[in-house]
Short mmCIF file of the C-alpha atoms (twelve columns), coordinates in Angstrom:
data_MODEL
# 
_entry.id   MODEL 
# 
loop_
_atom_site.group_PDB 
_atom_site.id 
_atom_site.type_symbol 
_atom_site.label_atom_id 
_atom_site.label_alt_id 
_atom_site.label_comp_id 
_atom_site.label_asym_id 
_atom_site.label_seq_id 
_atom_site.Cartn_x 
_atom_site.Cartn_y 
_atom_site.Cartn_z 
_atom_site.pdbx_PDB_model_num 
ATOM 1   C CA . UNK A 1   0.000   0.000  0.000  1 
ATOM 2   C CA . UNK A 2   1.462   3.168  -1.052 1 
ATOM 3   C CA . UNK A 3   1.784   6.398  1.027  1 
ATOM 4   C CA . UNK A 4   -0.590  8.189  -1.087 1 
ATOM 5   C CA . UNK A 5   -3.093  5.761  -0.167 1 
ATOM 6   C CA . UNK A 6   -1.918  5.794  3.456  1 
ATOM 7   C CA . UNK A 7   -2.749  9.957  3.606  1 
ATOM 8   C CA . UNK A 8   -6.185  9.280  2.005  1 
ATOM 9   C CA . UNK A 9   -7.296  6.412  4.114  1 
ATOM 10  C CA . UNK A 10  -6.725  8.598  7.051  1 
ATOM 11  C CA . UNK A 11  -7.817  11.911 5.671  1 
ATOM 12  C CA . UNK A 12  -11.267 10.197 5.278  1 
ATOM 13  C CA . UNK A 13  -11.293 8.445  8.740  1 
ATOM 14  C CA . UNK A 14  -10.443 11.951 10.193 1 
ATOM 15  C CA . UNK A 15  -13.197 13.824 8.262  1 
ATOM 16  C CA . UNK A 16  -15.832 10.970 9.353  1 
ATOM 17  C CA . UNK A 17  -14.835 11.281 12.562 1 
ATOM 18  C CA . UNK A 18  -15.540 15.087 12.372 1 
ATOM 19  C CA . UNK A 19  -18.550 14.342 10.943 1 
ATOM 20  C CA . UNK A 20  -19.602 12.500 13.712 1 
ATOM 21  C CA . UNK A 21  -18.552 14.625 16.639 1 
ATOM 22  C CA . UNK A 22  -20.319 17.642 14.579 1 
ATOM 23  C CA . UNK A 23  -23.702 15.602 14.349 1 
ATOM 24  C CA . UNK A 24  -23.308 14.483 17.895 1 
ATOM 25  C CA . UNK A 25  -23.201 18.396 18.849 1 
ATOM 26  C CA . UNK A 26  -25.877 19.274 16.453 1 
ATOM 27  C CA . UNK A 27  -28.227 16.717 18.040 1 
ATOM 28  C CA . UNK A 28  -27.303 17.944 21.972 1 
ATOM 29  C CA . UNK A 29  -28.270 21.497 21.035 1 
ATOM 30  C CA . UNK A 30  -31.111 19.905 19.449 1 
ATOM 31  C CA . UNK A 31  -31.953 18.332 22.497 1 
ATOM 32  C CA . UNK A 32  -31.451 21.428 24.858 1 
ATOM 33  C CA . UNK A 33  -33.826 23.032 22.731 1 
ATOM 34  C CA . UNK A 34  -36.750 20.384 23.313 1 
ATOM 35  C CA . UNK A 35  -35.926 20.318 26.878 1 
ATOM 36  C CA . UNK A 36  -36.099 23.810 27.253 1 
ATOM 37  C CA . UNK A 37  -39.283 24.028 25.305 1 
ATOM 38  C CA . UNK A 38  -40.905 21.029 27.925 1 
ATOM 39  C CA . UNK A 39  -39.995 23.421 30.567 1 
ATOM 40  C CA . UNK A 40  -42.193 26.256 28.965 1 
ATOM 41  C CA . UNK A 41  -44.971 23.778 28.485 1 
ATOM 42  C CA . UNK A 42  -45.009 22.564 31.809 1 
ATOM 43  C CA . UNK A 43  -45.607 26.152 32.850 1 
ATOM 44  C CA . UNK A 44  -48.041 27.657 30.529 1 
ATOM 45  C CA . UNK A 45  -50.513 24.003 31.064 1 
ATOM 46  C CA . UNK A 46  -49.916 25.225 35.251 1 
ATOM 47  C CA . UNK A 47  -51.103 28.522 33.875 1 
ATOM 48  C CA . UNK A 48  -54.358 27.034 31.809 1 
ATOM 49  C CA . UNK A 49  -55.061 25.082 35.174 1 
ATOM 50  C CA . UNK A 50  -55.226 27.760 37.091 1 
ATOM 51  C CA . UNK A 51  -57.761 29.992 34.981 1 
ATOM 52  C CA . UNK A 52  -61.038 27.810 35.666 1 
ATOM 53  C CA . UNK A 53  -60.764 28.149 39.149 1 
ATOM 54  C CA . UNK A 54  -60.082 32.082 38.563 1 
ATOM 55  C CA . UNK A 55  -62.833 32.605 36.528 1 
ATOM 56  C CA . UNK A 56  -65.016 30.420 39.142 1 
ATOM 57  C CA . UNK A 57  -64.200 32.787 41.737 1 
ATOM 58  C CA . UNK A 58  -65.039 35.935 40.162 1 
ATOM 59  C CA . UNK A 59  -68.344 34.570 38.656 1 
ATOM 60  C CA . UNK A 60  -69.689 33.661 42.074 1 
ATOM 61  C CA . UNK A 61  -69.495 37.599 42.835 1 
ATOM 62  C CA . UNK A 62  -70.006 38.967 38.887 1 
ATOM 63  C CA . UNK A 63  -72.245 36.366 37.472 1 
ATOM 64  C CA . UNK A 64  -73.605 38.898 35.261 1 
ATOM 65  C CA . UNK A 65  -69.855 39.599 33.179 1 
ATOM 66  C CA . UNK A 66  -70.658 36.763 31.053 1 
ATOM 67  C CA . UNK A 67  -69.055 38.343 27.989 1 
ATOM 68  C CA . UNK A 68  -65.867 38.466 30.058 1 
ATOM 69  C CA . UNK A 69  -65.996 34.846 31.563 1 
ATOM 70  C CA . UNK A 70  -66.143 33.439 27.903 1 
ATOM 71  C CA . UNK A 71  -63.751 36.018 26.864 1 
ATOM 72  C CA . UNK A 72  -61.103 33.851 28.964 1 
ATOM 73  C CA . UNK A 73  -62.705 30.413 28.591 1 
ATOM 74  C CA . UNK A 74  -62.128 30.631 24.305 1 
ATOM 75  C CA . UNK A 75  -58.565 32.561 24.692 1 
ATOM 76  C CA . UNK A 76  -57.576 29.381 27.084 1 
ATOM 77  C CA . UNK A 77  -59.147 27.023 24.534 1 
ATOM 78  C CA . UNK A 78  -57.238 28.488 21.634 1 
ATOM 79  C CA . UNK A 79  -53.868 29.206 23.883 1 
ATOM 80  C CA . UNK A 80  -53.994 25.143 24.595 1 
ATOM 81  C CA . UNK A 81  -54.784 24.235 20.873 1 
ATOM 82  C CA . UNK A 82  -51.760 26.162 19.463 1 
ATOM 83  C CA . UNK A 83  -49.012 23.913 18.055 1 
ATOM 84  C CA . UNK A 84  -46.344 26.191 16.615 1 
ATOM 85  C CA . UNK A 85  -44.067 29.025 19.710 1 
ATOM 86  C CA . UNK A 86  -45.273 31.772 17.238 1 
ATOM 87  C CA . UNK A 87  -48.897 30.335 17.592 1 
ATOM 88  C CA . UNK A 88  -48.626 29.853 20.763 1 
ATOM 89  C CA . UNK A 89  -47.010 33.191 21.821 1 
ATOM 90  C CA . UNK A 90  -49.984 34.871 20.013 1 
ATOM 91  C CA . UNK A 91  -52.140 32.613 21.493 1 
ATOM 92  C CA . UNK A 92  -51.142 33.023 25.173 1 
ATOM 93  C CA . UNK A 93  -50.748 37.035 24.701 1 
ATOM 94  C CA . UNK A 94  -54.532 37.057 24.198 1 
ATOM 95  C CA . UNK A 95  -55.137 34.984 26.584 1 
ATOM 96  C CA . UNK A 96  -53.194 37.356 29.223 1 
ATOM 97  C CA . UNK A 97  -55.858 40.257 27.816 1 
ATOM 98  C CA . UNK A 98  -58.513 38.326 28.579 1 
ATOM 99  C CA . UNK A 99  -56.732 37.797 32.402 1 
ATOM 100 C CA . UNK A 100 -56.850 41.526 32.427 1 
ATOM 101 C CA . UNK A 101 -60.224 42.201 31.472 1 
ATOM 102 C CA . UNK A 102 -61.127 39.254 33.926 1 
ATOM 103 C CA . UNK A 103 -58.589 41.106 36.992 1 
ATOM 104 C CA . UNK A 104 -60.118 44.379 36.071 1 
ATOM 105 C CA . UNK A 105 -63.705 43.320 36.750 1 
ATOM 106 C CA . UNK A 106 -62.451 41.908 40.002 1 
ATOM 107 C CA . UNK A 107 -61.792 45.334 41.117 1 
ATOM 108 C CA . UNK A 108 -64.808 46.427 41.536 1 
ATOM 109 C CA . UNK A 109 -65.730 43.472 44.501 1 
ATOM 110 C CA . UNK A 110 -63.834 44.186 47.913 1 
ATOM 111 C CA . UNK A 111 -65.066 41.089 49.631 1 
ATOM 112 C CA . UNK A 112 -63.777 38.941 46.274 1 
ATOM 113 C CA . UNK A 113 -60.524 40.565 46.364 1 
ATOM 114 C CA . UNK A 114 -60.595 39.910 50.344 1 
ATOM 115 C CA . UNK A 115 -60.955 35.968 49.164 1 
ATOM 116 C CA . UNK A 116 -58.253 33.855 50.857 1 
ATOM 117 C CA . UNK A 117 -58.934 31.256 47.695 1 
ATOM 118 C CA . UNK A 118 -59.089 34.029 45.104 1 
ATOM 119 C CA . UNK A 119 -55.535 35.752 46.644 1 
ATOM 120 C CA . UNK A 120 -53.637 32.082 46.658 1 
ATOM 121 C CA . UNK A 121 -55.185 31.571 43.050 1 
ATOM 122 C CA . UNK A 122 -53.904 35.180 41.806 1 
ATOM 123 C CA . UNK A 123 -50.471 34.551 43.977 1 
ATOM 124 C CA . UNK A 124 -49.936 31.021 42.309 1 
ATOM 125 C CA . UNK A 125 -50.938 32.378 38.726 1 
ATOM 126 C CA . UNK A 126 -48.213 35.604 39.431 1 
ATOM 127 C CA . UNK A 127 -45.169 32.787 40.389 1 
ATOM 128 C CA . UNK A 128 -46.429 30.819 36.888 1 
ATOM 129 C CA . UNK A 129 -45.818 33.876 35.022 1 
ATOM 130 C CA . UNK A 130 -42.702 34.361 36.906 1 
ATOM 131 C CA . UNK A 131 -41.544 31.008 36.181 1 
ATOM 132 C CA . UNK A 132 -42.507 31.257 32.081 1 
ATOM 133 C CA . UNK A 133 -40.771 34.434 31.737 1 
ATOM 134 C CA . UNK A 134 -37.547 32.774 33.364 1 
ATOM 135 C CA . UNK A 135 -38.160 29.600 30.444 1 
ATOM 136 C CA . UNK A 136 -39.123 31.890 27.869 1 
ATOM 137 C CA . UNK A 137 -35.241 33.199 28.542 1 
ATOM 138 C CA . UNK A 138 -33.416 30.318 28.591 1 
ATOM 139 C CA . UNK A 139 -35.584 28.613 25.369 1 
ATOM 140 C CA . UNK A 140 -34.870 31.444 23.583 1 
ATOM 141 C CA . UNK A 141 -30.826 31.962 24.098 1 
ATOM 142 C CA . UNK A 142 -30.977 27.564 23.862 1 
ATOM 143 C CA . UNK A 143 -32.512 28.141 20.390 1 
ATOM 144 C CA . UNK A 144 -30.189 31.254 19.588 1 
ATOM 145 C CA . UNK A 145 -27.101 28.761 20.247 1 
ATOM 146 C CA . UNK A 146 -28.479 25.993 18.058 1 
ATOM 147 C CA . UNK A 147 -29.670 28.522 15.395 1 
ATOM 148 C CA . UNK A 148 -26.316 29.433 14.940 1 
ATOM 149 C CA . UNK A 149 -24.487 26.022 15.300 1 
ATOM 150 C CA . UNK A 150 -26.819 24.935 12.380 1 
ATOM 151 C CA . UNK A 151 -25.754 28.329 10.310 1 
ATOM 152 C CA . UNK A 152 -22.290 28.416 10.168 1 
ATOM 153 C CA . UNK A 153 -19.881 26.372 8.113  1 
ATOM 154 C CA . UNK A 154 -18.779 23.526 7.878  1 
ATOM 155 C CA . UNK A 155 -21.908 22.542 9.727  1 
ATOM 156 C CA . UNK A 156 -24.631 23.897 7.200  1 
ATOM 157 C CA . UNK A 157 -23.222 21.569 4.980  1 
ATOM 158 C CA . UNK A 158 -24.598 18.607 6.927  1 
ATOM 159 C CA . UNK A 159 -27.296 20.057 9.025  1 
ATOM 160 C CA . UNK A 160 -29.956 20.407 6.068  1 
ATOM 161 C CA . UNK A 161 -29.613 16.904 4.463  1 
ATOM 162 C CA . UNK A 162 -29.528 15.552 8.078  1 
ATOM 163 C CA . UNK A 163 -32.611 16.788 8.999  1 
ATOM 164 C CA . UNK A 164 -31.485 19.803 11.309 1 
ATOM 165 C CA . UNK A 165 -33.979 22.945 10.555 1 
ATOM 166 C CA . UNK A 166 -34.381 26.609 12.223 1 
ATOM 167 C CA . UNK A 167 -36.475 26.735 15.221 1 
ATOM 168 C CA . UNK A 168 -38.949 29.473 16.283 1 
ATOM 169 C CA . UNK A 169 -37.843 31.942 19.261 1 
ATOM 170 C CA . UNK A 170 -40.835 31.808 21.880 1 
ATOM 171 C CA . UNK A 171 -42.095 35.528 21.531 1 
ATOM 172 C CA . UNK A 172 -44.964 37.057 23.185 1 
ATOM 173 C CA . UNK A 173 -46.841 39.357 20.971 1 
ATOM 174 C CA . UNK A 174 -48.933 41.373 23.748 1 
ATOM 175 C CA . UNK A 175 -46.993 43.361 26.158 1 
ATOM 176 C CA . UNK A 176 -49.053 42.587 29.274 1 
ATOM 177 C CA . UNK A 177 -47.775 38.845 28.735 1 
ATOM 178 C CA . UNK A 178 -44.545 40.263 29.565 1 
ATOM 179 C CA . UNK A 179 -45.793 40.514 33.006 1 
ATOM 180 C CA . UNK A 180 -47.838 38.795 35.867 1 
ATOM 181 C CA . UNK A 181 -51.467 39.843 35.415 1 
ATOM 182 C CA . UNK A 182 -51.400 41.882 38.984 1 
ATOM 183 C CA . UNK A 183 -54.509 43.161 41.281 1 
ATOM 184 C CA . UNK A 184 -53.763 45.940 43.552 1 
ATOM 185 C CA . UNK A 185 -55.479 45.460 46.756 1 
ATOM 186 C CA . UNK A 186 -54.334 48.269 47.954 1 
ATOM 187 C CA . UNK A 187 -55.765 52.079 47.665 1 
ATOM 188 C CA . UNK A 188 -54.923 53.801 44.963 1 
ATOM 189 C CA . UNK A 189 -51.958 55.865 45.962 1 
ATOM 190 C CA . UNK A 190 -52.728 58.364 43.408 1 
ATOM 191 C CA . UNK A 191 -56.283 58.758 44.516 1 
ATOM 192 C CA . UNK A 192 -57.589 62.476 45.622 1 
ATOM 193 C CA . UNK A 193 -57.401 62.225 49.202 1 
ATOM 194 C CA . UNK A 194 -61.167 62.997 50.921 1 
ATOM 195 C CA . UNK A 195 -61.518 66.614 51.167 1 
ATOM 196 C CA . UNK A 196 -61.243 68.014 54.767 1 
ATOM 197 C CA . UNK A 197 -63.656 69.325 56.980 1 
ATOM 198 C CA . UNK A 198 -64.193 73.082 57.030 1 
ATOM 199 C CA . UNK A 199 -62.117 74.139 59.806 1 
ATOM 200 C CA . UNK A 200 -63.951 76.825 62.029 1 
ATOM 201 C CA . UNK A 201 -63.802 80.203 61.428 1 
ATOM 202 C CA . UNK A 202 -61.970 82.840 63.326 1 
ATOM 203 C CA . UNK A 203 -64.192 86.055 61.402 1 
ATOM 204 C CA . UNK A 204 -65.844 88.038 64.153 1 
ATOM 205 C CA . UNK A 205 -69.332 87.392 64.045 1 
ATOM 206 C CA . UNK A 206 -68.576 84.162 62.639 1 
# 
């Protein structure tokens, strides 16, 4: 066997074995990806869960905001039918309008925002959103990283016919999504404050 066969043999082991070290790190960013999309998904079901039980709780003091109660129930139904982050995102920002519509009508009932069961509800719904925000994070600089990795030569060459493709970032399309859905119980700081009596008057002949 000749040199020149020698060289080739093991220029061609060496380039499949950096083939194979390059798929192997293709298919652990892969990977993170999934995983960090499961930990979104665990959240935003927790955050579906919840909304029943909220809407429940306001009903049995607004019974009459029907418009608003099946406002939430079809944005839930939609934001759990989604498939797609983008769809998804969209989904779950209208479904945080529909909290706020649903928050806002719970401000106008002191004894329901006095509820022990509606406070741990709202409280347990405000860590959820706490907790997605944190996942949306980490999904989307996991996706970033494999987005990249997928992008850049020598990679590319191998990441298309292998069956690597772009992924979606996880973006929420309403603001308020961006944050917890939150109910001041509290007065309004910026409220007038009562007027004062009239204080008595020192006028003669008052």
């Amino acid at each position: 066997m000749s040199w020149a066969v020698i060289v080739l043999f093991v220029v061609f082991v060496l380039i499949g074995l950096y083939v194979v070290v390059l798929y192997n790190g293709l298919v652990q960013k892969r990977n993170r990806v999934e995983n960090a999309w499961a930990q979104i998904d665990v959240q935003l079901k927790r955050r579906r869960d919840l909304i029943p039980n909220l809407v429940e709780s306001v009903k049995g003091y607004a019974a009459h905001e029907r418009g608003t109660f099946e406002a939430v129930t079809q944005a839930r139904a939609a934001a759990a039918g989604a498939q797609t982050p983008a769809a998804i995102g969209a989904a779950e920002g209208m479904l945080s309008q529909a909290l706020g519509r649903l928050f806002a009508v719970a401000e106008a009932y002191p004894d329901l925002k006095a509820n022990q069961n509606f406070l741990d509800l709202q409280a347990q719904l405000s860590d959820t959103e706490s907790k997605i925000a944190v996942s949306r994070q980490v999904y989307n600089d996991t996706v970033l990283t494999y987005n990249n990795a997928i992008q850049v030569i020598p990679a590319v060459l191998i990441a298309g016919p292998l069956g690597f493709r772009k992924r979606e970032f996880f973006e929420l399309e309403a603001p308020a999504e961006r944050e917890a859905p939150v109910v001041s119980f509290q007065p309004d700081a910026s409220s007038p404050a009562p007027p004062a009596a009239d204080a008595p008057s020192d006028s003669p002949g008052a």
